[in-house]
N, C-alpha and C positions, 0 to 999 in steps of 0.2 A: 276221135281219139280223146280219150278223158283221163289228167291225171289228177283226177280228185281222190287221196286215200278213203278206205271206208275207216270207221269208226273202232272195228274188229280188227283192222293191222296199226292201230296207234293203240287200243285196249294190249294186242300180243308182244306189242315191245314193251308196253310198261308190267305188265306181267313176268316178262322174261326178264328186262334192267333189273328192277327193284332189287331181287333178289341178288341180283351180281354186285349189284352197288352196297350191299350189304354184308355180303360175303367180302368182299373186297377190304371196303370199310376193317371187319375185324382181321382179317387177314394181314394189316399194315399194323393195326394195333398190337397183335401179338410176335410179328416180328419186330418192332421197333421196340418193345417192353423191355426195360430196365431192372426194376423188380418184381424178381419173381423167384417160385423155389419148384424145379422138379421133383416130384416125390418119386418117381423112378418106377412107380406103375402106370405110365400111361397119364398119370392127371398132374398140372400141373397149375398150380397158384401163381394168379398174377396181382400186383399190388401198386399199378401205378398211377390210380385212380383216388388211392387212397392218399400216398405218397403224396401228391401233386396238390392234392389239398391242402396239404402245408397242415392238418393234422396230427397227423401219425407216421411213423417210424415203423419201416417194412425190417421185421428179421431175415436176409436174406437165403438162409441154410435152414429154415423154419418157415411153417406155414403163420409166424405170429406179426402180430402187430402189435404195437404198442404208440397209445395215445401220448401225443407231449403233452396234454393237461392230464393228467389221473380222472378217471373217471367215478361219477359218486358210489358209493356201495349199495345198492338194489334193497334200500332199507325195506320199503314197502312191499315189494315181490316177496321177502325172503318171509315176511311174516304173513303174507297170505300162503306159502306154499306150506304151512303148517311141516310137513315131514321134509326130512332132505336124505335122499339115499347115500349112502356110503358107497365110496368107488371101490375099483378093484386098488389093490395096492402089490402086486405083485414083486416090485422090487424092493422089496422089503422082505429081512428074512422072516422066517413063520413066526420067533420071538417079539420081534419087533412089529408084525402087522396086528397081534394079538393087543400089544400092547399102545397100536396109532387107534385099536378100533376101542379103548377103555380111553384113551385121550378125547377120541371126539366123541363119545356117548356122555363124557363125564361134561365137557364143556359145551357141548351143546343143551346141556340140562340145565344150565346157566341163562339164567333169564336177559334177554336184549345180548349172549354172546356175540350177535354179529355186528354190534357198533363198532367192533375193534378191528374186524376187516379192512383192507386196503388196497386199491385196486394193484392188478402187477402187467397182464397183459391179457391181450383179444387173440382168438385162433378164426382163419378164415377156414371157409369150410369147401369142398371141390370145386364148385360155384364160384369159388376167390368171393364169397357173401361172406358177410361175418356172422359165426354160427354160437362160439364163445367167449363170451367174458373171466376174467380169472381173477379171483380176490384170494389176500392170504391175511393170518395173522398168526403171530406168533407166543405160543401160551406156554406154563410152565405145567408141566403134571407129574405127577412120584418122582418129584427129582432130576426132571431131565426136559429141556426145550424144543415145543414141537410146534413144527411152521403145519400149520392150515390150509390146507388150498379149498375155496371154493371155487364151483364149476358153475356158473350162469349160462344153460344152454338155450338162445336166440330163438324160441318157433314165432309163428307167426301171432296164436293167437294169445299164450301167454308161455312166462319162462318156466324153467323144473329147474332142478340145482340138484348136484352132487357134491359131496366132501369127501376128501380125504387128508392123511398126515404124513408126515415123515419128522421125521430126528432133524430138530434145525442145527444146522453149524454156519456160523457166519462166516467162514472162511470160502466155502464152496457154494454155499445156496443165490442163487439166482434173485433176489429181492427188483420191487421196480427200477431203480435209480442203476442198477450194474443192467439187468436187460435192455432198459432204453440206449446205456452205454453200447452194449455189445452192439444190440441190433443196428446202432447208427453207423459203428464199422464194417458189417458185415458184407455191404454191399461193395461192388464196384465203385460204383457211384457216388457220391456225399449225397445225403438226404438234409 
């Protein structure tokens, strides 16, 4: 009578653990998570990887982040990416998109425009990866003040970037210093 295991039933349990230990593993982590925001289709961002770093500030009704240092503006990407596409800007009436798309053709024709950018916030992307960067700046054109957004979008092998505007009002507009606010309340949690 021999109990020597063979080699093929210590190979089939770690073939079979690994995977369970693994499963397991995220399975604790995503019920134990803190911050996170459902999107209500199915995917849902979790940020407490980031959180925990003692970095950044999860928006928790948002898939955003927000660095507690500002992060530098992508001087160098933005003047290699020679063009920048224009977003959509849907909420905005058809007067007013007419007029965010003569804002940003006018000041982007302004030589080194985007020194004046400043960082505002990061968007993670279904992955809970960080996919966006967000910078704004705020310019005056025919008489009226219009906040900037650029769009730093994260691929692996280099960024692209979108713009677009809206009508700035300092009463309502979202700036860094009010979203790092909001998003530090939005949690359950203290971050």
């Amino acid at each position: 009578m021999s109990f020597y295991r063979s080699n093929s039933f210590g190979g089939a349990i770690i073939i079979f653990a690994l995977p369970l230990l693994v499963a397991s593993y995220y399975g604790l982590k995503i019920m134990s998570s803190v911050y996170k925001t459902d999107l209500g289709n199915g995917v849902v961002i979790y940020a407490d990887d980031y959180v925990s770093s003692g970095r950044w500030v999860f928006y928790c009704n948002k898939s955003r982040l927000i660095s507690r240092q500002p992060l530098p503006t992508p001087i160098a990407e933005l003047e290699q990416a020679g063009r920048i596409t224009i977003g959509d800007m849907y909420y905005l009436s058809d007067i007013d998109e007419a007029q965010a798309k003569e804002a940003i053709k006018t000041i982007t024709g302004i030589e080194q425009w985007y020194k004046k950018l400043h960082y505002r916030y990061s968007v993670l992307g279904e992955n809970s990866e960080l996919k966006i960067h967000v910078y704004n700046a705020f310019v005056p054109h025919n008489g009226r003040s219009w906040a900037l957004k650029v769009w730093q979008w994260l691929d692996q092998d280099k960024s692209s970037f979108e713009i677009s505007a809206e009508p700035y009002d300092p009463e309502t507009y979202m700036d860094y210093a009010k979203s790092l606010q909001a998003a530090a309340k939005s949690c359950p949690v203290p971050q």
